[in-house]
Structure formats: C-alpha cells, structure tokens
C-alpha positions as CSV (number, residue, x, y, z in Angstrom):
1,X,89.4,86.4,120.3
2,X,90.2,89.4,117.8
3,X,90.1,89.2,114.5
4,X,92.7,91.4,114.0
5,X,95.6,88.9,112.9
6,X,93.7,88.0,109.7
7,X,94.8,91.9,108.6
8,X,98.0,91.9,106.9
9,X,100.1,94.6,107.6
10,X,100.3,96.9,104.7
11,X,96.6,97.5,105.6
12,X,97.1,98.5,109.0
13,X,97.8,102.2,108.4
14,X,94.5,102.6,106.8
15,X,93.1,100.7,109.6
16,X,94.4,103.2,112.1
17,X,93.2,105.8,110.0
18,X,89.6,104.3,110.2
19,X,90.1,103.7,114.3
20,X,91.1,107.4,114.5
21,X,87.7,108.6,113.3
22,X,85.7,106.7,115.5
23,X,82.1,108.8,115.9
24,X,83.1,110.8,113.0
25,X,84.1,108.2,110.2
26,X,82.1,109.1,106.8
27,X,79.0,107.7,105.9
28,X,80.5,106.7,102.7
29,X,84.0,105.2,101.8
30,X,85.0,104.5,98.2
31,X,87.9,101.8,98.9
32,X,89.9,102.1,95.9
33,X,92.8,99.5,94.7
34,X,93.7,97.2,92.0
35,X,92.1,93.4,92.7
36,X,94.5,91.4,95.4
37,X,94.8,94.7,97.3
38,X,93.1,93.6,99.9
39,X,90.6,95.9,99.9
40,X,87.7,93.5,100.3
41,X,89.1,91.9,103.1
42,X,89.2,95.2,105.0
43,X,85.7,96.5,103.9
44,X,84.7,92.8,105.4
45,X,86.9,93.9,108.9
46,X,85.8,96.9,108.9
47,X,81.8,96.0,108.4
48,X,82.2,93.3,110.9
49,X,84.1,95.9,113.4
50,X,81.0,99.0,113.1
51,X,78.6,96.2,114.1
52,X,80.4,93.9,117.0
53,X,79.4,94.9,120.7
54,X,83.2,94.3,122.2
55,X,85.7,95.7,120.1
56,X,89.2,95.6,121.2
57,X,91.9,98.6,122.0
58,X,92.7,98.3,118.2
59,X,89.3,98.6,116.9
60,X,88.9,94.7,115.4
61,X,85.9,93.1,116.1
62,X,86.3,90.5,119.1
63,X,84.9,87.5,116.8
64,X,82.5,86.2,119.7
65,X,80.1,88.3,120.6
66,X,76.6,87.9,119.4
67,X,76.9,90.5,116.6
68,X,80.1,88.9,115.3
69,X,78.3,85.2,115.7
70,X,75.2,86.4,113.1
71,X,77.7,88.5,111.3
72,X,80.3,85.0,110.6
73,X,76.6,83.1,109.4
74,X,75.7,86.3,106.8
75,X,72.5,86.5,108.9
76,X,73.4,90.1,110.6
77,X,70.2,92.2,110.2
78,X,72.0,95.4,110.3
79,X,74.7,94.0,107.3
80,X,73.3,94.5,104.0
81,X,75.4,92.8,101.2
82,X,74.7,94.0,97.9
83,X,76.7,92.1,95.0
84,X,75.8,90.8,91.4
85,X,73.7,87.9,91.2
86,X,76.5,85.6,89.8
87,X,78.3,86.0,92.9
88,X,75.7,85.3,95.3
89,X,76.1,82.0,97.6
90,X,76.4,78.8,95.5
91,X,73.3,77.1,97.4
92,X,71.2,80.1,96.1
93,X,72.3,79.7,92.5
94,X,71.9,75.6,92.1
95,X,69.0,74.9,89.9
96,X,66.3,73.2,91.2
97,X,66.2,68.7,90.6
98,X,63.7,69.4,87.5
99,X,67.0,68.6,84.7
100,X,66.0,72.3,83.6
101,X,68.9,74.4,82.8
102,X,69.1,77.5,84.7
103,X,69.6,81.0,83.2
104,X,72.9,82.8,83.6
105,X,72.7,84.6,86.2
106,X,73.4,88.7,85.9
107,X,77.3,90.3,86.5
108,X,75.8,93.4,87.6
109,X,74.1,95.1,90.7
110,X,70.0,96.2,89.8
111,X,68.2,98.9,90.8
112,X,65.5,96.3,92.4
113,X,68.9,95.2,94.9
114,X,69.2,99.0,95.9
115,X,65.3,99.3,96.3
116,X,65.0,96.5,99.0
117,X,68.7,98.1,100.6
118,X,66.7,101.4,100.9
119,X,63.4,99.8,102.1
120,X,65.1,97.7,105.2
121,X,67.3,101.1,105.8
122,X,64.1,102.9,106.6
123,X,63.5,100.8,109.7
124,X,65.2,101.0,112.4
125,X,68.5,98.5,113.3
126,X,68.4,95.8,115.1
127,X,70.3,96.9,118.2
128,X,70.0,100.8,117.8
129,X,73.6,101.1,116.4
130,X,75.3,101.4,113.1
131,X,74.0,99.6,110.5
132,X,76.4,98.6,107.1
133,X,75.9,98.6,103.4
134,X,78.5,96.9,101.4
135,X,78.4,97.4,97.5
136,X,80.9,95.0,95.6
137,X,82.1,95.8,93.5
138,X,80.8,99.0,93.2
139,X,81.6,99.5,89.1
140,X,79.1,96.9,88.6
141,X,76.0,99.1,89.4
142,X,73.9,99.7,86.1
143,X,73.0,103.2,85.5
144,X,69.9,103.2,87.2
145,X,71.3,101.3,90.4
146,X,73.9,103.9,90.6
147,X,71.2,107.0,90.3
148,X,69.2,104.8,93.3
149,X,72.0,104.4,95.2
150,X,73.4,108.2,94.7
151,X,70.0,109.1,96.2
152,X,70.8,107.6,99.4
153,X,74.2,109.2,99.8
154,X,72.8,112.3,99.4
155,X,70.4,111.9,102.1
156,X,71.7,108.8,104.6
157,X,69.9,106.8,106.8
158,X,70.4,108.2,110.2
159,X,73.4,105.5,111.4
160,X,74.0,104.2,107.9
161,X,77.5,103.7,106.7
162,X,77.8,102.7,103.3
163,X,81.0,101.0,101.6
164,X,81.7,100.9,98.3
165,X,84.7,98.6,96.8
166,X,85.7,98.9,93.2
167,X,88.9,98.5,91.3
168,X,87.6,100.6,88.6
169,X,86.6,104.1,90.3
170,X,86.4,106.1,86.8
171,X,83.6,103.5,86.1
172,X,81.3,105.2,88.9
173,X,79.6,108.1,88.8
174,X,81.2,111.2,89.7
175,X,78.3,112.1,91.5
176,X,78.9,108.9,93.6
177,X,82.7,109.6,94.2
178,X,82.6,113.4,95.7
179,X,79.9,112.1,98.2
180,X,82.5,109.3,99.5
181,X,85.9,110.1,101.0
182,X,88.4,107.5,98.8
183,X,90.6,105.7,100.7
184,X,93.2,104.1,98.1
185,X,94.4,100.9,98.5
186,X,98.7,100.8,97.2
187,X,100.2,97.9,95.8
188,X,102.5,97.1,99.6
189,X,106.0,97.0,99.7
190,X,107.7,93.9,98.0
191,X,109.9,93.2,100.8
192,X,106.5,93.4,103.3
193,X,104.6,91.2,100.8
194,X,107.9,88.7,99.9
195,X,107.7,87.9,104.2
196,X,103.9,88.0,104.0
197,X,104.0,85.3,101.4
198,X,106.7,83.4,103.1
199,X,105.2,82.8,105.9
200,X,101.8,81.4,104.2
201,X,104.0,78.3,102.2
202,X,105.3,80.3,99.3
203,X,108.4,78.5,97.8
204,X,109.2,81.3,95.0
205,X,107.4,84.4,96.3
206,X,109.4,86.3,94.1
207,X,108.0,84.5,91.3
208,X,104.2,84.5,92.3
209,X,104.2,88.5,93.4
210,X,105.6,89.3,90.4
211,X,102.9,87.6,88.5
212,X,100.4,89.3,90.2
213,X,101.5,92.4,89.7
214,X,102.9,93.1,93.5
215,X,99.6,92.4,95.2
216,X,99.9,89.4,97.9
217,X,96.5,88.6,98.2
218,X,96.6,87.7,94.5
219,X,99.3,86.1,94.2
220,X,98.2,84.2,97.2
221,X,96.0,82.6,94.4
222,X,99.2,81.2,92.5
223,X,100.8,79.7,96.0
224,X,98.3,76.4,95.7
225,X,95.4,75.0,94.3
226,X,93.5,75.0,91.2
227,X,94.8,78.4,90.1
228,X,98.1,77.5,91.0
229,X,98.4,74.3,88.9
230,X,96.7,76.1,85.9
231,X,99.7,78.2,86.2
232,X,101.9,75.8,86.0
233,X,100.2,73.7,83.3
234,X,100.3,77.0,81.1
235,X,103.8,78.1,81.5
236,X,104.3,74.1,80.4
237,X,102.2,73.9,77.5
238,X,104.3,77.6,75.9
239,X,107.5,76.0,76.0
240,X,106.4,73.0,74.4
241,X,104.8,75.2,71.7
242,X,107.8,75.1,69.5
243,X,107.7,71.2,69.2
244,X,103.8,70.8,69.6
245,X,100.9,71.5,67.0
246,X,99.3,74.6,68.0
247,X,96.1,73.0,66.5
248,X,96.5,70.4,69.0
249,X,97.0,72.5,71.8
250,X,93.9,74.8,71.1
251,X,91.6,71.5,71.4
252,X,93.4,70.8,75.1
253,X,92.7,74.3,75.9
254,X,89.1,74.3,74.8
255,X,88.2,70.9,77.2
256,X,90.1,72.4,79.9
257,X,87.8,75.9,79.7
258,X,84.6,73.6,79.7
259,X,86.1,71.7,82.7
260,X,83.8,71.5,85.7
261,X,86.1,73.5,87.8
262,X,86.9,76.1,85.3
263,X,84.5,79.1,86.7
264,X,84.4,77.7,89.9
265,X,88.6,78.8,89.4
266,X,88.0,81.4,87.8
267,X,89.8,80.3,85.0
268,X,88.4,81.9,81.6
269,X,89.7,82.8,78.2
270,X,90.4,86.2,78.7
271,X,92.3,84.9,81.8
272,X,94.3,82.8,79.3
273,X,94.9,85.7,76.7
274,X,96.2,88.0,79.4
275,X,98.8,84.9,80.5
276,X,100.0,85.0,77.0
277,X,100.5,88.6,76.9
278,X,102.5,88.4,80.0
279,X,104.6,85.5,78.9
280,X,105.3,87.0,75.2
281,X,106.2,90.1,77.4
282,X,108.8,88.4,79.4
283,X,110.5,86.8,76.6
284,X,110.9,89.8,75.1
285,X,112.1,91.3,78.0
286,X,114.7,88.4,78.8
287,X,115.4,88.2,74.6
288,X,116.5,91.8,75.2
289,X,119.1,91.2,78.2
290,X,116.4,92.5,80.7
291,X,114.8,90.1,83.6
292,X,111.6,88.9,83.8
293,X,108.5,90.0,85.7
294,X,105.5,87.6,85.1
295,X,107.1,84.0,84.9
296,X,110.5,83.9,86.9
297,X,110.3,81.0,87.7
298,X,110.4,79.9,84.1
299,X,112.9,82.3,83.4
300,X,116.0,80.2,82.2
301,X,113.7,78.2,80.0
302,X,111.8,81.3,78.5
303,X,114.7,83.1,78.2
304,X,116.5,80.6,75.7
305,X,113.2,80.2,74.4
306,X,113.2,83.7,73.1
307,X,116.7,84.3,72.5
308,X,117.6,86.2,69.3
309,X,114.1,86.8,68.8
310,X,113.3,90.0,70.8
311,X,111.7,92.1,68.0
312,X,109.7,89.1,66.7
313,X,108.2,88.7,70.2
314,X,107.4,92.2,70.8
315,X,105.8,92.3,67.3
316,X,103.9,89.2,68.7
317,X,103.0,90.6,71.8
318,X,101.4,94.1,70.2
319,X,99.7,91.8,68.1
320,X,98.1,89.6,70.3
321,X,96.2,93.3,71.9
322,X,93.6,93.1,69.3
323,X,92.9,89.6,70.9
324,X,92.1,90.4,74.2
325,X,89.4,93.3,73.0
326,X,87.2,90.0,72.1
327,X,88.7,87.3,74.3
328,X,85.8,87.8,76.6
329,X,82.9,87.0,73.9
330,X,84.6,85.0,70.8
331,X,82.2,83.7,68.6
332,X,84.1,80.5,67.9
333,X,86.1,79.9,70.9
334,X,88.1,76.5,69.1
335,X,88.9,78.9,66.7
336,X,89.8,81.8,68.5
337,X,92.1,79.6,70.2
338,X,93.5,78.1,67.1
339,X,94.0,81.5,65.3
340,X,95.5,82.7,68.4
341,X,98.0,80.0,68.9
342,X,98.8,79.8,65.4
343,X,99.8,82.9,65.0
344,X,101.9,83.0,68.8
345,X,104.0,79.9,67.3
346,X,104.6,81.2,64.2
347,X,105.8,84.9,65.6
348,X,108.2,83.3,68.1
349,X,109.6,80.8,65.9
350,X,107.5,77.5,66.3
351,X,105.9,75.0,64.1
C-alpha cells in the first residue's frame, strides 16, 4: 500500500518536482519553511521513497517491502538520522533505576554525530542503492558539526543523498547553503488548508490556522490534545485577568510549566510569552475596528475586552518584546511571571 495519502496536497508540487529528477536529484536538499510546513514530513517521504525497493507510478514508497518494513522500525542501515540529543527516542533518554538524576541532554547536533555519519558512509550500503542522511534541524549544528558536515558535501559519498531541514536557513553556513539546491516550503493556500483541516475533526479551522500562522500541520496541534486544551485554558485564564489577581495567576502558571506533561507538550514559557503577544495583538487589533488573527474564536469576548483601549494595548504589547528576549532563561521564573502579568493587567485595564 502507498504511502502516498499521508502527503497533503500543498506538498505535492514539490513532490512532483522531486519525482521529476529521478537519477539526477541533488546530493543535497536544503528544505526550507517556517515550522508546521510540513517539511519534515516530506524529508521523512522522501528518505523513505530513495530507499524502498517497489515504489509506485507516483514515486511514494509502497510501505511493505522490506526496505520500508526496517525503515517504519528506525533500523534501516542505509538511513542515517542525525538530530540533537534531546530529541532522540524517549527509551534512549530515561535514566537508568539508580534514583540518580540524569543530565540535560544537549539541543544541538556534535561534531562526534557527524564523525560516526561519515564513518558508516564510507562503507558500502546495504543493498548497493542510495543511502540517506537526514539532519534536523539543520540550524542546530554547532560550528564545528557544520565545518564536518560541509566537508562531506563538498566531496559525497558515492550514492549519498543528504537532507537538510531547517526553519532558520540564515542560521547555516553559507558555505552549506550554495552546495544544496533549496527547496522552500510556502505557507498553502487557506482555502487548501481550511478543507485539509476539516476533514481531520477541526470545528473552527478558521480559528486554529490562523493561530498558527497559516500552516496546517501546526495548527493540527491546536485541533486536540494537550496543546489544544492549553490553548484553551490560556485564552480563559486572559479574560479572567481583569477580575483575577495576576499574583494569583502567576503561581497557577508556574505548577502548570512544572507539570509532568509540560515538555513532553512542548509547553514552555517562551511558548506562553509568544500567546500573550499574540492575544494583546488581537485586542488591539479588534479595539481598533480591525478582526482578529490569533484567537477568533475568542473574538467577541476579546474584543469587548479591549474596547476603548487600543493604544493602551498596543503600548502593552511593544512592551511585553523586551520579555520574550529572556523568556527562554529567566532567572526567577515565579517572578518573571508575576512581573509579566502584573504589568499585562495593569496596561489593559485590570486589577
């Protein structure tokens, strides 16, 4: 059976594009897009369509041949993953029954990674074919992982196709971009992503695209589960800001980032900050006689939240910038959140 209906179809055209190439298709694609773009999902396709024996007239891998059986287990000799440490599989990173705590493990990609990449590249593949490389994301190199890595793109293992995802290309090194053709990933048309969404449960997918920017695979996220409700339980806890103590509010925030599930989410305080950038921005925008972007499904209630109060919200808003420069490592995170919430109540007219 083809894999091919797990594609959504504003990826298609770059999917053709790659099918078009066949024999000649780069030894090195930079897949370029903003995160929910998708273009993880296709670098996956695409890895898992370069090694499968059967393919099918549309070049998607036929999900039951051998190749595609060790490829669906990770355990495809001729598939080399290479990601940061932190996002490695969960059953590698539990710490062993001793009670001792385990160390943090590293957000970027080592040079010792690309070293054991190169190593397994200079023997042969497993069936004779094409053998993949898939760096992700690539911005997470360090600078001596990037110099290893630029030294195999300048001289590839013979079959070697190497894939490099990022969302932050002016991150890499330049050197590393001209020896990849880019392939940019476009935020999809709304009305393409609006039926996309509908079809996968999506009550309000008006509401959820437009909180994620336009990107469907992200605000895929928002549809259900954990991210979903956090959503929900934010949007909440704003419009009772007026009437609640922000004091208050910052402890409830504080338990829920130590919750058990809050990285497993990927809920964070940065994460947090950004939500309340984009909620002070819509109620200045709907304060103004404009519409909403971020929250429309809150809309009616953030609207006469903010009405009358359109400059004081957009002063709020350019203030809270200078927050998220250190939401990511606040040295007090209570009182970050306190100072923060303080200040957001006071500048749109709460307690």
């Amino acid at each position: 059976m083809s894999v091919a209906a797990d594609l959504p179809p504003w990826l298609m055209p770059l999917w053709a594009r790659a099918f078009s190439q066949g024999a000649r298709l780069p030894h090195a694609i930079l897949m370029a897009g903003a995160p929910g773009s998708g273009k993880r999902l296709f670098a996956e396709k695409l890895a898992q369509s370069l090694l499968c024996d059967n393919r099918d007239a549309q070049g998607f891998a036929c999900g039951v041949c051998g190749s595609c059986g060790w490829f669906g287990a990770a355990n495809h000799p001729d598939m080399h993953r290479i990601v940061p440490a932190s996002e490695e599989a969960e059953d590698e990173a539990e710490a062993e029954d001793s009670g001792k705590k385990e160390k943090k493990k590293s957000d970027q990609i080592r040079i010792d990674q690309l070293r054991d990449m190169q190593a397994l590249m200079e023997i042969s593949g497993h069936q004779g074919g094409r053998r993949v490389v898939l760096i992700d994301p690539a911005e997470a190199m360090n600078p001596a992982a990037a110099n290893a890595l630029l030294k195999s793109l300048e001289e590839p293992p013979i079959d070697a196709v190497f894939l490099l995802v990022t969302h932050a290309p002016r991150r890499l090194l330049p050197t590393i971009c001209s020896r990849c053709q880019v392939w940019d990933f476009p935020v999809p048309d709304p009305a393409v992503a609006t039926q996309w969404l509908q079809a996968r449960g999506a009550k309000s997918p008006d509401a959820v695209l437009g909180f994620a920017s336009g990107l469907p695979l992200a605000a895929l996220t928002f549809v259900e589960g954990p991210l979903a409700e956090a959503r929900q339980r934010f949007a909440k806890d704003m419009l009772s800001l007026p009437k609640t103590d922000p004091l208050k509010l910052a402890g409830q925030w504080e338990t829920w980032l130590k919750g058990k599930d809050a990285d497993k989410m990927g809920l964070s305080m940065s994460l947090l900050v950004g939500w309340l950038q984009r909620w002070l921005s819509d109620g200045a925008r709907l304060a103004a006689g404009s519409s909403a972007r971020f929250f429309r499904d809150f809309a009616p209630q953030l609207g006469a939240l903010s009405a009358g109060r359109s400059e004081n919200w957009i002063a709020c808003y350019n203030e809270l910038l200078a927050y998220r420069r250190v939401a990511q490592h606040p040295l007090n995170a209570r009182l970050f959140l306190e100072d923060v919430l303080l200040r957001v109540a006071r500048g749109t007219g709460g307690k």
